[in-house]
C-alpha positions in Angstrom: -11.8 -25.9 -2.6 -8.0 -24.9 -2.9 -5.9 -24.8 0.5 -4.5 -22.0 -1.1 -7.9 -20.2 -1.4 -9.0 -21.1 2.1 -5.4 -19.6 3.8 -5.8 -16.5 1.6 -9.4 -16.2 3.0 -8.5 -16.8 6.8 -5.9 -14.3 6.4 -7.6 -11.6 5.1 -10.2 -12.0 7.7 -7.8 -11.7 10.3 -6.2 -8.9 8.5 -10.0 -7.2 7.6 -11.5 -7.9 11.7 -8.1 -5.9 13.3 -8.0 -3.0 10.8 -11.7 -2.9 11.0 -11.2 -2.3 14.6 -8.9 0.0 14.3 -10.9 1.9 11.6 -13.2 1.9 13.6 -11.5 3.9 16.5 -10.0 6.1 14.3 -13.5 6.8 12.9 -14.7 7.7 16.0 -11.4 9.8 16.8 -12.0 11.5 13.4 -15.3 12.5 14.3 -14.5 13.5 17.7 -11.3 15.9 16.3 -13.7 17.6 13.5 -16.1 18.4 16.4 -13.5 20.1 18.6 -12.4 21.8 15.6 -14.7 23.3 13.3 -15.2 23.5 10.1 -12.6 26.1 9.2 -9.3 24.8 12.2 -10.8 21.2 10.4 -9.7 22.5 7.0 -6.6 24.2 7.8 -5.2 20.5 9.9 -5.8 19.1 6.5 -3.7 21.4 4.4 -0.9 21.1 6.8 -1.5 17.4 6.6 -0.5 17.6 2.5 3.0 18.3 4.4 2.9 14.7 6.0 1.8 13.2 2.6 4.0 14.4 0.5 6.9 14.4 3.0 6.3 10.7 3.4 8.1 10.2 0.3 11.8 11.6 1.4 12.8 8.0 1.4 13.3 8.6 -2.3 11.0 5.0 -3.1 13.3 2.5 -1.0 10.6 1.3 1.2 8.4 0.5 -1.3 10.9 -1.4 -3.3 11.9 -3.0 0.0 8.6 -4.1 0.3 8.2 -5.8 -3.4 11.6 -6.9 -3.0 10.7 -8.5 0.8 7.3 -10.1 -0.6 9.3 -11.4 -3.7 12.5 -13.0 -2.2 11.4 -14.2 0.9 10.9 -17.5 0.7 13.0 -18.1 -2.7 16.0 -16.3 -1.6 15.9 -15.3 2.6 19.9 -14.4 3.3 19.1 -11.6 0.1 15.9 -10.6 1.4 17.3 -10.2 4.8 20.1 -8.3 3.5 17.3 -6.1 1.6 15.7 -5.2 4.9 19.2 -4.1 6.7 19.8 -2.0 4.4 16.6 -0.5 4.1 16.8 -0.1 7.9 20.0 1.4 7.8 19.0 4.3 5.3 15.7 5.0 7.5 18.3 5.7 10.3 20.0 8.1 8.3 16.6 9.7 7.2 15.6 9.8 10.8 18.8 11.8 11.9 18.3 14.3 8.2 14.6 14.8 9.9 16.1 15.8 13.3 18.2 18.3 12.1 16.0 20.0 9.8 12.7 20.3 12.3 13.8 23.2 13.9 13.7 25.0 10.8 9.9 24.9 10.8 9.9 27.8 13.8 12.0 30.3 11.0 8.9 29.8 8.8 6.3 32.9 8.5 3.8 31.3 9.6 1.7 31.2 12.9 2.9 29.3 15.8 -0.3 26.8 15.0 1.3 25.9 11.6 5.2 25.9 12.5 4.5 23.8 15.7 2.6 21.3 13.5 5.1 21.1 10.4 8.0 20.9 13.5 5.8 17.7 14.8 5.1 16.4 11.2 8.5 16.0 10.5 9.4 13.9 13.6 6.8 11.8 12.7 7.4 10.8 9.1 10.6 8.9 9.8 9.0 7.1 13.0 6.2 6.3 10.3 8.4 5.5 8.2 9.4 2.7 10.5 6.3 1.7 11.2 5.7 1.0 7.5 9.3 -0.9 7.0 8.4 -3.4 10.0 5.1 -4.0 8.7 5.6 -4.8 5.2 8.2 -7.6 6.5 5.7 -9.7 8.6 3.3 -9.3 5.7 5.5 -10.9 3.5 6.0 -13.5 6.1 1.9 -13.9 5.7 2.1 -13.3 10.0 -1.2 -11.8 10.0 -2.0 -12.9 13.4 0.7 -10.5 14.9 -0.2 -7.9 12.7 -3.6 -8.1 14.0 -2.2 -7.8 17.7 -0.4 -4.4 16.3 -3.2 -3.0 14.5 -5.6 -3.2 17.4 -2.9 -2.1 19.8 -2.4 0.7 17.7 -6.0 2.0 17.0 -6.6 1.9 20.7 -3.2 4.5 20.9 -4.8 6.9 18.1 -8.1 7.2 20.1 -6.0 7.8 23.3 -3.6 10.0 22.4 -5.5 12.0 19.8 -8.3 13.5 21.1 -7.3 14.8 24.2 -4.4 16.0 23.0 -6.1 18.2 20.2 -9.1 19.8 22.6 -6.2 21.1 24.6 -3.8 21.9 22.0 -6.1 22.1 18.7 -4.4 21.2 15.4 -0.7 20.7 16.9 -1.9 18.7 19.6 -3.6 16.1 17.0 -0.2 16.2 15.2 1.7 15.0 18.7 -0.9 12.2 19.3 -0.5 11.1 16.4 3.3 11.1 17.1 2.7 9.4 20.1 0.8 6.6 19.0 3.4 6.3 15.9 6.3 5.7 18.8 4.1 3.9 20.6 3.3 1.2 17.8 7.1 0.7 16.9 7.3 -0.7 20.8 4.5 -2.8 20.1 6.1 -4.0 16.9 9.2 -4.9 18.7 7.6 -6.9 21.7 4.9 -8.4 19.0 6.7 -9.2 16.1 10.3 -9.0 17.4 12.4 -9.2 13.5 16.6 -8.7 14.1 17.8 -5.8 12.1 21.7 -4.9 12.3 23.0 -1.9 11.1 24.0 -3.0 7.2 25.2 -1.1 4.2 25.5 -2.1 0.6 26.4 -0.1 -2.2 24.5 -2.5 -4.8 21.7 -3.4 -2.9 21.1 0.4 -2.6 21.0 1.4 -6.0 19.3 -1.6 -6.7 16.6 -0.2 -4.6 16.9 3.4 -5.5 16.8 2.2 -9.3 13.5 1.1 -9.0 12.0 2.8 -6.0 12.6 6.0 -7.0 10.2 4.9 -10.0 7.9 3.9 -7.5 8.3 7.5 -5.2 7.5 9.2 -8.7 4.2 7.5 -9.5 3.3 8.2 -5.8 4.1 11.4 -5.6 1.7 12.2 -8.9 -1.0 9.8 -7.4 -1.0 11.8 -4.0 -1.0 15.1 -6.5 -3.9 13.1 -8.4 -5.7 12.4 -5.0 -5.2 15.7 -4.0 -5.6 18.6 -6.5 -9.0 18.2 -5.7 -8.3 19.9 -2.3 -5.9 22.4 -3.8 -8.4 23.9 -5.7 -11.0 24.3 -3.2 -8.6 26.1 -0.5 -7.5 28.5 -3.0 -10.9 29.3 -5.0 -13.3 28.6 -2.3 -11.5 29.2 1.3 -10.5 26.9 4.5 -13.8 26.5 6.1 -15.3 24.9 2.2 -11.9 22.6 2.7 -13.4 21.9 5.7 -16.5 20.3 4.9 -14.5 18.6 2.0 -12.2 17.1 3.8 -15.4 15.6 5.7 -15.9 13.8 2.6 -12.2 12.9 2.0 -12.2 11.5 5.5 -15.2 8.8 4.7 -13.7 7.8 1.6 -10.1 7.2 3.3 -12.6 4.8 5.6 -13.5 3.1 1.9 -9.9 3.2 0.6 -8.8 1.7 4.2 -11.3 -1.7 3.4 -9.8 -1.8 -0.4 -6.3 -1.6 1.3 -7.2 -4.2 4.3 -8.4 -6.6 1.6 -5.5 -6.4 -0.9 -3.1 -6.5 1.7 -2.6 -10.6 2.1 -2.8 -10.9 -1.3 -0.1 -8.6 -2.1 3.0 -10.6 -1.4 1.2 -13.4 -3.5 1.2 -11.2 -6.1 4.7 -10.7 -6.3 5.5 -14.5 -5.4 3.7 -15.5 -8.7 4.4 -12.3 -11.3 5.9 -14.7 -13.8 2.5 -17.6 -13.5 0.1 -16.1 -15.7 -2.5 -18.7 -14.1 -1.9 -17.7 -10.9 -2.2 -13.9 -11.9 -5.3 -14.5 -13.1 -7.0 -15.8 -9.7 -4.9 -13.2 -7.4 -5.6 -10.2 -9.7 -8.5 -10.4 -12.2 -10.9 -12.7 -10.1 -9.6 -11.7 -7.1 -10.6 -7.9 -8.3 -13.8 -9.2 -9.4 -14.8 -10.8 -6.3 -13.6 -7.5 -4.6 -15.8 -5.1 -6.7 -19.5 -7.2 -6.3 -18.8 -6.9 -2.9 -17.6 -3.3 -2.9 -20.5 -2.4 -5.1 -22.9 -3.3 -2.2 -20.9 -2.1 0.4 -20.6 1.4 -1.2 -23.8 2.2 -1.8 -24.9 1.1 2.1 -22.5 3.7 3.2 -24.1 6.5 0.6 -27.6 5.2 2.1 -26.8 5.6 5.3 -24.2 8.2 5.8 -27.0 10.9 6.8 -27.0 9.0 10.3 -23.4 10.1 10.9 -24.2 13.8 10.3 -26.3 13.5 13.2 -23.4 13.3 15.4 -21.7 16.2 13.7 -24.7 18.4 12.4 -22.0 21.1 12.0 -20.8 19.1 9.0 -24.7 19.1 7.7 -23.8 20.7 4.2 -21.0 18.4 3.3 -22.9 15.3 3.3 -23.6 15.4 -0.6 -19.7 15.9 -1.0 -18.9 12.9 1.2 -21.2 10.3 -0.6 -19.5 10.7 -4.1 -16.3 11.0 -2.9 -16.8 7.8 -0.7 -18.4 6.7 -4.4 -15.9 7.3 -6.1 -13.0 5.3 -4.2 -13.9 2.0 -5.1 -12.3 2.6 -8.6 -8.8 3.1 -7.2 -6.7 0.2 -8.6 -4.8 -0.9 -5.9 -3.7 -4.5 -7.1 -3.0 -3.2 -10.3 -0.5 -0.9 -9.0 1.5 -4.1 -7.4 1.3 -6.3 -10.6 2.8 -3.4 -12.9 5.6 -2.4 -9.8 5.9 -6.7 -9.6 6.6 -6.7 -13.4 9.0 -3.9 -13.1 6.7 -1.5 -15.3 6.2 1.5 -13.2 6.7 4.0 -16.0 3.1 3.0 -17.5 1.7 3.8 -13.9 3.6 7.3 -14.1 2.2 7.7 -18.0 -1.4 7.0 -17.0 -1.4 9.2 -13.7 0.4 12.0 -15.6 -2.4 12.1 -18.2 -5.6 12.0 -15.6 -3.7 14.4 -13.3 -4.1 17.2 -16.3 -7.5 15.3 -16.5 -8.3 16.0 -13.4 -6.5 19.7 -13.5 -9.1 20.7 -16.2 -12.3 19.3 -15.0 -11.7 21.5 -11.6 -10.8 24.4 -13.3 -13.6 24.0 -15.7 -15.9 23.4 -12.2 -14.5 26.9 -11.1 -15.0 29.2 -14.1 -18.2 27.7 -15.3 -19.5 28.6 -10.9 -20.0 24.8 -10.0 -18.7 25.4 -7.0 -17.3 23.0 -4.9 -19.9 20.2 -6.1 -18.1 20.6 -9.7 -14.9 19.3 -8.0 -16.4 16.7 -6.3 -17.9 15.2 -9.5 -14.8 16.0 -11.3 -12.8 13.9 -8.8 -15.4 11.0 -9.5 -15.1 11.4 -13.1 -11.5 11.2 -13.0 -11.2 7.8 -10.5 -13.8 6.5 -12.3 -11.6 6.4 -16.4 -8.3 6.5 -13.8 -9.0 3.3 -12.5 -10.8 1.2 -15.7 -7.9 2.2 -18.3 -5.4 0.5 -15.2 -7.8 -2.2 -15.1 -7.1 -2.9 -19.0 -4.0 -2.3 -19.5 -3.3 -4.6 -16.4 -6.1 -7.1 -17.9 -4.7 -7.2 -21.4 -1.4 -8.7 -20.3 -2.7 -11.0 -17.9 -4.8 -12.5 -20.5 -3.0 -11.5 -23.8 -6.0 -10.7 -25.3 -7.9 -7.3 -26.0 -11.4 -8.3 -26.3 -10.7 -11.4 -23.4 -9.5 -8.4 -21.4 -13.0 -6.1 -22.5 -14.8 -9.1 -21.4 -13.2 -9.5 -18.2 -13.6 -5.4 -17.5 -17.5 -6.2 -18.2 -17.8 -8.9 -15.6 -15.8 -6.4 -13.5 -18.4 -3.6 -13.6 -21.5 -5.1 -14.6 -22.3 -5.5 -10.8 -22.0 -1.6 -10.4 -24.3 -0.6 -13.2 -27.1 -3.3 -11.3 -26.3 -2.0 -7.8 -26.7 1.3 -9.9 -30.2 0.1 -11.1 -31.4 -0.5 -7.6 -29.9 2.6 -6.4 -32.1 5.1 -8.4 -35.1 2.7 -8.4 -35.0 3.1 -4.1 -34.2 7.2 -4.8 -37.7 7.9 -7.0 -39.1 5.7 -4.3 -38.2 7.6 -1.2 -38.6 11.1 -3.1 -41.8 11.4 -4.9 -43.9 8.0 -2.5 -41.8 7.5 1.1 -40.3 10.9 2.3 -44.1 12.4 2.4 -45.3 10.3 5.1 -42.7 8.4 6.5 -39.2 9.9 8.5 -36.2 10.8 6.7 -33.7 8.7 8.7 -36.6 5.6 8.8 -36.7 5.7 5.4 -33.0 5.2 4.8 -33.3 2.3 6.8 -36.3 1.0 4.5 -33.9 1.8 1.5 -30.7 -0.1 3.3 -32.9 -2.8 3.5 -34.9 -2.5 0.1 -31.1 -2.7 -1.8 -29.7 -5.3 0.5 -32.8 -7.6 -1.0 -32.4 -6.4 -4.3 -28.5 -7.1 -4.5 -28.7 -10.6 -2.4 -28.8 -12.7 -5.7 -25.2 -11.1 -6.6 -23.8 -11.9 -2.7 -25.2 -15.3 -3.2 -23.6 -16.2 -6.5 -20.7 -14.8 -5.3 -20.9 -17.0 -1.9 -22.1 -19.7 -3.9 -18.8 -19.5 -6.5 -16.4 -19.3 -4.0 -17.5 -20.2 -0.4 -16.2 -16.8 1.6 -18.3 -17.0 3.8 -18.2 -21.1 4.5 -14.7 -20.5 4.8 -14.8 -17.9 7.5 -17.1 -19.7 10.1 -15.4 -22.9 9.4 -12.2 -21.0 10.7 -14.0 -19.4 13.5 -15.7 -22.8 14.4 -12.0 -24.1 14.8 -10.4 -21.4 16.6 -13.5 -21.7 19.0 -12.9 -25.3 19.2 -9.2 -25.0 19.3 -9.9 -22.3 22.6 -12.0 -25.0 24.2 -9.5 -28.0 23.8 -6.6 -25.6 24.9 -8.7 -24.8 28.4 -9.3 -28.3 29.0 -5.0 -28.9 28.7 -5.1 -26.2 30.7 -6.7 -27.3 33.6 -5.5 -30.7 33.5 -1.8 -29.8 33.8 -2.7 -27.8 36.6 
């Protein structure tokens, strides 16, 4: 096995175990915040919160360029790369001053003091996030995932405890303040963590240098977060705030989905970039790395559709949008996030832009076909799947057919890609007729989707073992764990003999 392959696993289990933790307390803030707030105050906090993603982008594509730029140059060139990240500090300042000035402009707005308070909040918060986002793309590219992992779970433990209490006090502008908060909160820890010297910098070249390209990149994420969120549009306008509500349920659970995809990819990011021009090495990182990903994923996903009924339980308010949240958390998996990084690596942002301007009128006419033809909000739902689901494949192959230079090597590759979905598929409906016309009549619903968790786990094992078999995830994870165990032991003994 590869020393590259066994650092690449250890740090994405150090990366996966600290964001899981943190999901996981934001998981349990989420459901705690759609309790307080109801359905219909639940759907109105995530309208307002389209302010917040689309306002994310006023830095005009420089951080993400910054970040491709970091991941690229810093080992080959470090005086350019720090020079990269001055500036990109340096124009984050300025956007944090811009922010300032403007906020109190949000209480001349028409609206209710609810809203104005919580786009006045909103916008202090996006260049603090901003920030956030700048420091932590740089100790990624400096693979320093065990300081990362000191910030994430620092800063999931500031969500929970800012969060929640502030919203049952101050509803939907008091989650917007804890969320503030904990944002301010995290750039301390940063600095004490992962302390990185930044000096106030500015240069002309390097800036349009960034601009050049990130504004390419602000583009294509400004149409994927109108693709990722048309969806929404159309059900607060045709069906109301408290049918938003129980949608953005479902948009909640798949963000928990898109978070693992994100948590996964994030080591093998910077290695991306490091090796755009080594066809070989593109290979492993992006098509078998994507792969590997996706016969796990296809597991994973349909565990969380089996079992998602349990979490209702604790919000039985929420009872009707459970149907909405399993194909939305469904249809996640097909986001191509590696894909995006290899054409942005390569410098081809334009074909992301090309592909997410045709599916967003894709997806603009399978809602509106969902409204007129009185599918309701379950049209959209399945209209978002449809959407991710030819969204993600065609970036898949186009990305596929450069990597390999072939069409129908590429065609083979997408089949060893999805062939573990259409089996986990298989299993899927087999368990359904099982439960609906044989187990549901004498056995209890919620024991039953235990029986199928454990019925699909069986029937998907042979995949998980040819997968652990291939590539020795697994191995390489306890064999890390044995040694930091060991490693904890010997340091204790030191320990006490020095003393």
């Amino acid at each position: 096995m590869s020393e590259n392959k066994k650092i690449l696993v250890k740090d994405t289990f150090k990366n996966t175990i600290s964001n899981v933790f943190v999901k996981a307390l934001t998981f349990l803030q989420g459901i705690v915040v759609a309790n307080i707030l109801g359905p219909t105050m639940y759907g109105l906090k995530n309208a307002i919160q389209l302010i917040s993603d689309y306002g994310s982008n006023i830095h005009l594509g420089i951080i993400f360029q910054h970040n491709a730029e970091r991941s690229e140059n810093e080992y080959k060139k470090p005086e350019f790369a720090n020079k990269v990240s001055n500036v990109t500090f340096t124009f984050i300042l300025y956007l944090g001053l811009f922010c300032l000035l403007i906020s109190w402009i949000s209480f001349l707005l028409p609206y209710s003091s609810t809203t104005n308070w919580s786009i006045f909040l909103i916008l202090l918060n996006i260049p603090v996030m901003l920030f956030v986002f700048f420091y932590k793309s740089i100790l990624t590219s400096q693979t320093k995932f065990g300081i990362l992992a000191k910030i994430n779970i620092l800063q999931g433990i500031s969500l929970i405890v800012f969060v929640v209490p502030l919203t049952y006090f101050w509803s939907i502008p008091g989650f917007f303040l804890g969320i503030l908060l904990s944002t301010i909160l995290t750039i301390i820890i940063e600095f004490i963590f992962g302390y990185q010297k930044f000096e106030y910098y500015w240069n002309k070249q390097i800036f349009i240098h960034l601009l050049k390209f990130g504004i390419l990149q602000m583009i294509l994420q400004i149409f994927w977060i109108v693709l990722y969120s048309i969806d929404r549009i159309f059900v607060l306008n045709f069906f109301g705030k408290t049918e938003l509500g129980f949608y953005a349920l479902g948009l909640f659970f798949s963000g928990l989905v898109s978070f693992v995809l994100n948590l996964i990819w994030n080591p093998i990011t910077p290695r991306v970039y490091q090796n755009i021009d080594n066809k070989t090495e593109l290979y492993n990182y992006v098509i078998k790395s994507n792969q590997i990903l996706f016969g796990l994923l296809s597991w994973f996903v349909i565990i969380c559709v089996i079992l998602l009924p349990f979490f209702i339980l604790f919000m039985p308010s929420y009872a009707t949008a459970i149907f909405y949240t399993q194909i939305l958390v469904f249809s996640t998996i097909f986001i191509p996030n590696i894909i995006y990084q290899y054409f942005i690596g390569r410098k081809k942002m334009w074909t992301i832009i090309i592909v997410e301007l045709i599916f967003l009128a894709v997806a603009g006419i399978l809602n509106y076909l969902a409204v007129i033809f009185g599918f309701g909000t379950i049209g959209i739902v399945f209209a978002t799947l449809i959407t991710m689901f030819l969204y993600g494949n065609l970036m898949n192959y186009l990305c596929y057919s450069e990597i390999v230079e072939s069409k129908y090597k590429s065609i083979i590759e997408m089949l060893n890609y999805l062939w573990p979905l259409g089996y986990a598929l298989i299993g899927y409906g087999l368990l359904w007729l099982l439960a609906h016309y044989w187990l549901y009549s004498f056995i209890n619903y919620y024991v039953v989707k235990i029986i199928q968790a454990v019925l699909f786990t069986i029937w998907y094992s042979p995949i998980l073992w040819k997968i652990e078999k291939e590539h020795r995830i697994l191995k390489i994870i306890l064999d890390y764990l044995r040694g930091k165990i060991k490693g904890s032991k010997q340091s204790n003994v030191l320990g006490s003999d020095i003393q």
